[in-house]
N, C-alpha and C positions, 0 to 999 in steps of 0.2 A: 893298593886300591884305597883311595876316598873311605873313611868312614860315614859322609852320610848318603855315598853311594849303595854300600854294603848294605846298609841300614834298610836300601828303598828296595835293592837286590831281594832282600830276605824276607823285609814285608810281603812283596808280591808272589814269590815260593811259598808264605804262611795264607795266604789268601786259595791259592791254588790247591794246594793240600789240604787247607779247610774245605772247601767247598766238594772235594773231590772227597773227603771223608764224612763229610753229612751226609753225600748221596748213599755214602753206604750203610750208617745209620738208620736213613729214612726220611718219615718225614710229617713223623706223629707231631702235633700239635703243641702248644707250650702247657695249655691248660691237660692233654691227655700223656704228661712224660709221667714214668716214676720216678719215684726218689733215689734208684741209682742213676739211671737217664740223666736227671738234672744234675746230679751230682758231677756226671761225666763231663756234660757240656759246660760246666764252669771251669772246670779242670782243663779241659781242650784248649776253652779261653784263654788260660792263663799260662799257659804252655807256648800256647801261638806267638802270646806278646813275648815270652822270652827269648823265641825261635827271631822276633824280631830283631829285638833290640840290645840283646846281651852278645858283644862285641870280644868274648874272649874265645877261646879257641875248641871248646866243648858244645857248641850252640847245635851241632850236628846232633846231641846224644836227646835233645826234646824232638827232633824224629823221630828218634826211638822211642820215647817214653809217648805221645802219640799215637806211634801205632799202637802200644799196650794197651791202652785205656780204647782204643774203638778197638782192638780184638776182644777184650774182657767185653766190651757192651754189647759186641754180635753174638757170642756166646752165650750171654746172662737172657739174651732177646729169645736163643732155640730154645732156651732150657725153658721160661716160661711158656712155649709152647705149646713145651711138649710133657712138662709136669704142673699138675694143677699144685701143689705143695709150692714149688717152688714160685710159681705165680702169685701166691697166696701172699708169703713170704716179700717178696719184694716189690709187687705191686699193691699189697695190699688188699680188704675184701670191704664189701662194704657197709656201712653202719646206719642202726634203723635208727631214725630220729624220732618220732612220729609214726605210733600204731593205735588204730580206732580213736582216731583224736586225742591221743592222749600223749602227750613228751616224755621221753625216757631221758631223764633225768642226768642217770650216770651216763649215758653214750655221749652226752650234750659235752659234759666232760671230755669224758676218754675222747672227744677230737676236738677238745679246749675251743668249742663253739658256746659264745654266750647268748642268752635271751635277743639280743638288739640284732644280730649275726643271724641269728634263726629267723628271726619274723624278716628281713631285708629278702633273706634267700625265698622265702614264701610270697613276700608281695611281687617277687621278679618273676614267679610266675601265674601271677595275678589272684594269690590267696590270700586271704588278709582278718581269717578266723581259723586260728586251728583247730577246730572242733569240726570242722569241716573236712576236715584229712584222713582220709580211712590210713594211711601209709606214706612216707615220705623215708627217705635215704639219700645217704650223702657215698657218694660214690667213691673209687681208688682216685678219682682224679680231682674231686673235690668238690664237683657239679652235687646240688642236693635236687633230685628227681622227685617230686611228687604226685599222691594220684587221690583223687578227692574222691568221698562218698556218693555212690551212685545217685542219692538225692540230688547232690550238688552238680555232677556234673552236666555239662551242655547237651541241649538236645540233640539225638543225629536222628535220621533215617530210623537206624538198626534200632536202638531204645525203643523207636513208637513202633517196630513191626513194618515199616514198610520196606518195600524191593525198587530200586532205584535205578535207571538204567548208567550204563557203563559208562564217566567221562570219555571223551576221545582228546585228544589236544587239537590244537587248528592248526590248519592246511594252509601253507601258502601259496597260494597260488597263480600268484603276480605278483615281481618283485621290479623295481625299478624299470616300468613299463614292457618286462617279457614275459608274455604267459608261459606261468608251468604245465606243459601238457599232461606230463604222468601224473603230476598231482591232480591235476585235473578229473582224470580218468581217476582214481585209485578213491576222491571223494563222490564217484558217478556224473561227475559234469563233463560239459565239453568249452570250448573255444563258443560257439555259439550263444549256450547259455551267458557265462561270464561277459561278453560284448551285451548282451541283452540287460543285464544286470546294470551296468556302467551305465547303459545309457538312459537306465530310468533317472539315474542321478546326474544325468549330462555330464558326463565324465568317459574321455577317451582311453582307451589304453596307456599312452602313451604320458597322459598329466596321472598315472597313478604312482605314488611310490610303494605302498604296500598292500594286500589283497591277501585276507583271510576267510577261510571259510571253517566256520565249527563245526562241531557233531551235531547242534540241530538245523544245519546247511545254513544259516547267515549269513552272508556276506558282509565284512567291515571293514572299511576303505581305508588308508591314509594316504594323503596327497602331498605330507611332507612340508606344505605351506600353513607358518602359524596364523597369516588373518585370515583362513578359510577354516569352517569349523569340521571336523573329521564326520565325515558321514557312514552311514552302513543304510542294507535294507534286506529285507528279507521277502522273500515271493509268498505270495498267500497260497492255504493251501492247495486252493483248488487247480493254481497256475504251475503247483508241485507236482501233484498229482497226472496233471497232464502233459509235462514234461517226461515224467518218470514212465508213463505209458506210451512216451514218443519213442525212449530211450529202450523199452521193453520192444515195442516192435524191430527198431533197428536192431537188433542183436540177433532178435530169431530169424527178420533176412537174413544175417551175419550170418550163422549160424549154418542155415540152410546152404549157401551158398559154400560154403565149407569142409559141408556132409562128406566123408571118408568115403559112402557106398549109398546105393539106393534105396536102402532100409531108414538110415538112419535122417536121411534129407525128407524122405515121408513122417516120422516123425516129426519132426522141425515144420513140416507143414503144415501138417494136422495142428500143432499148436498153435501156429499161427494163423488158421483158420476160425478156432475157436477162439481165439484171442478178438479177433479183430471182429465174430458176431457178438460176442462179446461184449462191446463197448457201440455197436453199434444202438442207437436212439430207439 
C-alpha cells in the first residue's frame, strides 16, 4: 500500500475516533474544561497526529493509549460528581477577589491576576469603580463574576416594591400567509378577529409573512418586503372589551349546547341570561 494513501487511510480512522470520542467526553465548553480536561484534549491531540502519520508498524498501540486517557477522563468526570473533595481538587474552588470593596491583595496573587487584569475583567461587566463591588470572584473556570452594592445596583420592579404582571412570550399566529388556528384559540382570538385586524392595515392574509401577538394582545405584522415599513396595531380598549364579551357569549352557547344533562344546560342558561341583562343599555 501507497504510503500517502495509508497516511489518508489513518487520518480519516483519527477523525472518526476523535469525534466518536468527544461524544463521550461531552461537551463542556473551552472556557468551562478543567485543568485535567484540558490537559486530556491536548493529549488526545497529539496522539491523533501520531495515529496519523507515524508510518512504523506500532501506530495501532496510540489506540490504545487513547482509549486510556478518555477512560481516565470519564472516570475523573464520576468521581467529581459524586465527591465534593475530589471536585475541589481538580476543578478547583473559587477565589474572592473583591469583598465590601475592598481587593484582597494576596488572592489577586494566589491566581497571578494583576491590577490591569482585574480592572479589564470589571469593566466587561460594566464596573469601572471598585468600591462599588460588595463581592466579586473569580470562578474554577476563570470567569470573574461580580455583584455590586445594593446602592449601585439597577433599578428593578422588586427593589421599588412593586408586583409586575407575568411576561408571556408572543404567539405566532400567522406564518407565511397560514393562520395558526390553536394559537389562535390558546391567545383567545379567532380567524375573524385576526382578518379584522389586517384589514385595518389593508393587509390580506396572504401578503403577511409573519403575525405576532403578545401578552398585552398587539398584533405585529411583518410583511417580509424591506421598502414597506413593518406595521403592528393594537385594538382600543373598548373594541377589546367588546370582542371579549362577544367571545364570552359564544362559549356559554357553546357550553349550553354541550350540557351532559338538564341540570347542568340550566345553569349555562341562567348565566347567560344574566350575562346578556347584563350588558344590556
Amino acid at each position: 500500500m501507497p504510503s500517502w494513501f495509508e497516511i489518508i487511510l489513518r487520518t480519516l480512522a483519527a477523525i472518526v475516533i476523535l469525534f466518536a470520542l468527544t461524544k463521550v467526553l461531552g461537551k463542556r465548553q473551552i472556557s468551562q474544561l478543567s485543568l485535567f480536561e484540558y490537559i486530556t484534549g491536548i493529549s488526545i491531540g497529539n496522539i491523533a497526529a501520531y495515529v496519523s502519520l507515524d508510518l512504523d508498524n506500532l501506530w495501532y498501540l496510540g489506540i490504545v493509549s487513547l482509549a486510556v486517557w478518555v477512560s481516565v477522563s470519564v472516570a475523573m468526570e464520576f468521581m467529581t460528581m459524586k465527591s465534593k473533595k475530589v471536585r475541589d481538587f481538580v476543578d478547583g474552588k473559587g477565589t474572592v477577589l473583591i469583598k465590601d470593596g475592598q481587593l484582597i491583595k494576596k488572592n489577586l496573587h494566589k491566581e497571578r491576576l494583576t491590577l490591569d487584569e482585574m480592572l479589564e475583567q470589571l469593566r466587561k461587566k460594566d464596573v469601572y469603580r471598585v468600591a462599588d463591588v460588595e463581592f466579586a470572584v473569580m470562578e474554577s473556570s476563570g470567569e470573574v463574576n461580580v455583584l455590586l452594592k445594593k446602592e449601585y445596583l439597577p433599578v428593578t420592579p422588586d427593589l421599588l416594591g412593586w408586583r409586575v404582571s407575568e411576561e408571556q412570550e408572543a404567539k405566532t399566529v400567522l406564518m407565511d400567509g397560514d393562520i395558526q388556528d390553536e394559537v389562535l384559540q390558546e391567545v383567545g382570538y379567532d380567524r375573524n378577529w385576526l382578518k379584522h385586524e389586517l384589514k385595518k392595515i389593508k393587509l390580506k392574509e396572504e401578503d403577511v409573512f409573519l403575525a405576532q401577538v403578545d401578552s398585552e394582545g398587539q398584533l405585529s405584522v411583518q410583511t417580509g418586503d424591506e421598502q414597506k415599513q413593518l406595521q403592528s396595531t393594537q385594538s382600543k380598549p373598548s373594541e377589546r372589551v367588546a370582542m371579549l364579551m362577544e367571545q364570552f357569549e359564544a362559549e356559554l352557547h357553546r357550553l349550553e349546547r354541550l350540557a351532559r344533562n338538564e341540570n347542568d344546560r340550566r345553569i349555562y342558561q341562567t348565566a347567560l341570561d344574566r350575562f346578556q341583562a347584563g350588558i344590556k343599555p
